[in-house]
N, C-alpha and C positions, 0 to 999 in steps of 0.2 A: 348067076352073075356075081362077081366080086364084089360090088357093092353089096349085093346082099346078105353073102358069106361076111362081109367086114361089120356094118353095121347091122345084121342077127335081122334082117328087117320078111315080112312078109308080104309075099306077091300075091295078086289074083287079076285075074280081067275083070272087068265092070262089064263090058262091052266090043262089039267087034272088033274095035280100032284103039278100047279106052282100055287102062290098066291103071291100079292102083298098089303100091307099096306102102306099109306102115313101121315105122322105124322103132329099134325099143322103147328111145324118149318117148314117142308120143307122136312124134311130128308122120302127118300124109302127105305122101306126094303123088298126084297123079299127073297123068300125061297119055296123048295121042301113042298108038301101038306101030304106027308106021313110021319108025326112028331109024336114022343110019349110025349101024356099028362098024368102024373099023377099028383091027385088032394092030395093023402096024402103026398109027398113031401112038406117040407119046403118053400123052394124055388121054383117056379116054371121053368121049364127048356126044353127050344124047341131043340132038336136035329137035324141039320141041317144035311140034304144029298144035298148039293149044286153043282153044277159046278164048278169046280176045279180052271177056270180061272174068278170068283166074287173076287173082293176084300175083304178083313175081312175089320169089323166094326171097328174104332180104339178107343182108350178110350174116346178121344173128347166126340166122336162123342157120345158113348154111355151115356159118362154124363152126355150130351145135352139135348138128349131122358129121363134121369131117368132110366137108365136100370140097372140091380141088375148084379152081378158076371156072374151068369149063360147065361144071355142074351147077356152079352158083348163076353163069348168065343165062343157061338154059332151062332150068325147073323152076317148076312154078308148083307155088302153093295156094290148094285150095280152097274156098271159104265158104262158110255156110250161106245158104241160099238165104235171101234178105224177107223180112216175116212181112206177108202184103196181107193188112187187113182191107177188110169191105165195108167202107165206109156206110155211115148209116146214111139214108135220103136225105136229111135234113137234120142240121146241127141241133142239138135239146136248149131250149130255151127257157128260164126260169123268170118267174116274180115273184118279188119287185126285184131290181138289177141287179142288185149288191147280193142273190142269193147264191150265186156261185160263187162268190168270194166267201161266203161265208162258212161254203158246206169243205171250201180247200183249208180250211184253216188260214185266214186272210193272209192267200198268196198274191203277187204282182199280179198289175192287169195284164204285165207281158206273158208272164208265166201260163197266166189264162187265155189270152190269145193262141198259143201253139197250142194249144189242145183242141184238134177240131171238130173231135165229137159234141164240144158245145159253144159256145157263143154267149158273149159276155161284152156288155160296152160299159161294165161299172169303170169307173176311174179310182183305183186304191189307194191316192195320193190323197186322196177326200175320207179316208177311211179313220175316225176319230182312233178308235183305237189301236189299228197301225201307229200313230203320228206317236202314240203313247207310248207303245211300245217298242217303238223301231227309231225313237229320236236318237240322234248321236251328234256331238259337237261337230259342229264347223270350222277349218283346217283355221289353225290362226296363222295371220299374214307378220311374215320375217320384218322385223323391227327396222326401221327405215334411219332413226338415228340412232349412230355408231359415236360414241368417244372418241376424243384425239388424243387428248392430253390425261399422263397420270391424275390419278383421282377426280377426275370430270366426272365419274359418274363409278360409284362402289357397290356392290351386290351382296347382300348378303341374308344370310338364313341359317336355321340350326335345325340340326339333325341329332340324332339318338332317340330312345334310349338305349345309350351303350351300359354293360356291365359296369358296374363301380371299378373304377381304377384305383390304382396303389394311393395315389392323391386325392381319391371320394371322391371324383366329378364322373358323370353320366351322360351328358351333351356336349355340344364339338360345336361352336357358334364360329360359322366360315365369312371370309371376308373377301372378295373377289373385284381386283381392279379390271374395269374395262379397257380399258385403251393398252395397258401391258397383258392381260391375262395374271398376273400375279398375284397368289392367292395366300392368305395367311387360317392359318385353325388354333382355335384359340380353345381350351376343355374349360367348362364350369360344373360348376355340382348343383346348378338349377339354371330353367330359365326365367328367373321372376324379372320385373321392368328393372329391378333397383342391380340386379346382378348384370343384366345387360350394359343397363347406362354408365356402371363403374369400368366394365371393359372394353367397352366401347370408347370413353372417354382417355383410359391410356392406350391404346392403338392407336386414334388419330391423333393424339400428342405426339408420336414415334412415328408414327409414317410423315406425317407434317414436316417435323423436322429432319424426318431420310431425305426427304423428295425436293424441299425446299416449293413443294406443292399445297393447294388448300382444296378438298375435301366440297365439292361445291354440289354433290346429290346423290344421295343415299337410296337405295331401293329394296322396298322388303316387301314379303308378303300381308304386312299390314297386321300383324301377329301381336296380342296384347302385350307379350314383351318386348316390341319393340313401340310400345306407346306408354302413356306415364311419366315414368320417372326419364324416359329419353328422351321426350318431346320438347320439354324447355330448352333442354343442353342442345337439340339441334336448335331451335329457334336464336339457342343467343350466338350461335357459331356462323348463324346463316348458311347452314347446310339446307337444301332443298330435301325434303323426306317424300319421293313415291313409293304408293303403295297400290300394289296389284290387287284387282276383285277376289271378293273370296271364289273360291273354289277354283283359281285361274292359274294353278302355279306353272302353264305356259309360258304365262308373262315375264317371268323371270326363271327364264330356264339354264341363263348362264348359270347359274349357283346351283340349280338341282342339279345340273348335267354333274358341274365339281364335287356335291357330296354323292352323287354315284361313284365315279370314278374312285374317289377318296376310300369311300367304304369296299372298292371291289379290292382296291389295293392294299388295305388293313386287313384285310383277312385273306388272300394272298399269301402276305409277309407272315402271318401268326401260323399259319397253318404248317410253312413251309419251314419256320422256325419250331415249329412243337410248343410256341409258348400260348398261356392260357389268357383269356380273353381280356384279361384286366389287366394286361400292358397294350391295352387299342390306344394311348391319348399317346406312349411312345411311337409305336406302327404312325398312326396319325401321322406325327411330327413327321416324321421319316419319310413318308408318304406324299406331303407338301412340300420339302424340301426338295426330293425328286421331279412332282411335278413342275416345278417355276425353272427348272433346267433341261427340257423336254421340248423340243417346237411345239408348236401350237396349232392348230390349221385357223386357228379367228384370227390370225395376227398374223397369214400366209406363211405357216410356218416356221415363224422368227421363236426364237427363245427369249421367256417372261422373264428372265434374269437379264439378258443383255436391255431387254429396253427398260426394264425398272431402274437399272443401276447406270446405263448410256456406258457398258461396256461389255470385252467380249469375255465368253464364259471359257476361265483359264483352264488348261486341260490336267495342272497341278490339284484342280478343285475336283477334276473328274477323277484321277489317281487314287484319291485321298479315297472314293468311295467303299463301300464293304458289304457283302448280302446282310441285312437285316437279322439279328440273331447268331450272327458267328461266335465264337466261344476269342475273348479279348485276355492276358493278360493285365495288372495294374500293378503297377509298379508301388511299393511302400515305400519313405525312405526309416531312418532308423531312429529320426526324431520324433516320426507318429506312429512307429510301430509299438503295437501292444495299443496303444490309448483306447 
């Protein structure tokens, strides 16, 4: 047959009516021997009288092969006979309950139920060292109170340690408005209480007076630099200070989400620049400045510059931008040239 000559395939009967071909892929096709051939069709077309319970061919498989229309709705591929074991008289029973849980390696009582060579009514949920071993948090439920107003409510956390920068700072202490999305990264060369509270103290002196807004609840992880020497200064500002459990950094996942992102995009930019790791507090900057002119999806996709500034982001400001790292001239003029 032409099929056969085309794909190199191997004929034989099985049986008086049955035949089988084996193709070079791999692939068997069998079928009933009582097929009508005709040679004046276009197409050539086997009509299959197969066993009801053969598998059909599926398109894969017939593309695989090279088979035209007709072949792909009429052959069928075979499948192996299904393994029918003989079930024992009576499912094996052990004492005390918990022993077949114990001989699986403390699998599910579900897992032990499909097995029905034996029979098991232990409850795994009661299983002490399951509970020990298989605990996992429980999903935490999305924060019901959202901000309206700038600085209603500020996020923030530090991240590193980064490389020493050209300036000796190592940490990146982020500051993150809820109600705009707009986010500030501030570099220190530690995070002790007394280093936070000094920078801490000129940012809300500068955002205060951008915003013409007051700073009414601060959110940290509860982190000993941000207790001490900053706990008075919020008390005489009457800033409100929450602080998430430890080990919850959930709770304040606006700011972890920002120093992800922050950190994917500083090495991004350095990578794609060729520069070496101790320009990240530059990359940084450049980083934050990008983001707050970016939609947001917490903010239904508004941009953190229009709502922080109550205006629209001039596309002279978009102009101005430049890949990270381009090579700038600077212009000297000839009264500081030489100095």
């Amino acid at each position: 047959m032409k099929f056969r000559r085309e794909h190199k395939a191997e004929f034989y009967f099985t049986g008086p009516e049955t035949f089988t071909m084996n193709a070079a892929n791999g692939f068997r096709l069998t079928a009933q021997a009582n097929v009508a051939v005709t040679r004046s069709a276009a197409k050539r077309q086997i009509n299959e009288i197969s066993d009801q319970s053969e598998h059909e061919l599926g398109d894969s498989a017939s593309e695989a092969l090279g088979l035209e229309q007709p072949f792909k709705r009429h052959l069928r591929l075979s499948s192996p006979a299904p393994l029918i074991c003989v079930d024992s008289p009576s499912p094996l029973i052990c004492s005390p309950t918990d022993l077949w849980h114990l001989r699986f390696g403390h699998a599910s009582s579900t897992a032990l139920r499909k097995l029905k060579q034996i029979k098991s009514t232990y409850d795994s949920t009661k299983c002490v060292p399951c509970i020990r071993a298989k605990k996992t948090h429980k999903p935490f439920h999305s924060s019901e109170s959202k901000a309206t107003q700038p600085l209603e409510r500020v996020h923030s956390d530090i991240c590193g340690q980064f490389p020493e920068s050209e300036g000796n700072s190592i940490y990146n202490l982020t500051f993150l408005d809820e109600a705009t999305q707009y986010a500030f990264a501030i570099p220190i060369p530690n995070k002790s209480s007394e280093t936070i509270e000094k920078e801490f103290s000129q940012w809300i002196a500068a955002v205060e007076r951008e915003t013409g807004q007051k700073v009414r609840c601060l959110r940290t992880d509860g982190g000993g630099e941000y207790q001490g020497e900053l706990t008075p200064v919020l008390k005489a500002l009457g800033v409100k200070h929450e602080k998430t459990p430890p080990q919850t950094p959930e709770l304040d996942g606006k700011v972890e989400r920002l120093n992800h992102t922050l950190n994917d995009t500083i090495r991004a930019m350095l990578i794609q620049a060729n520069m070496p790791q101790s320009f990240w507090v530059e990359a940084m900057a450049t980083a934050v400045y990008l983001k707050n002119r970016l939609p947001s999806e917490a903010i239904d996709n508004d941009i953190p510059f229009q709502r922080w500034f109550h205006r629209c982001l001039d596309n002279k400001e978009l102009n101005i931008l430049k890949p990270f790292g381009c090579i700038v001239w600077d212009y000297v003029d000839k009264q500081t040239h030489g100095r």
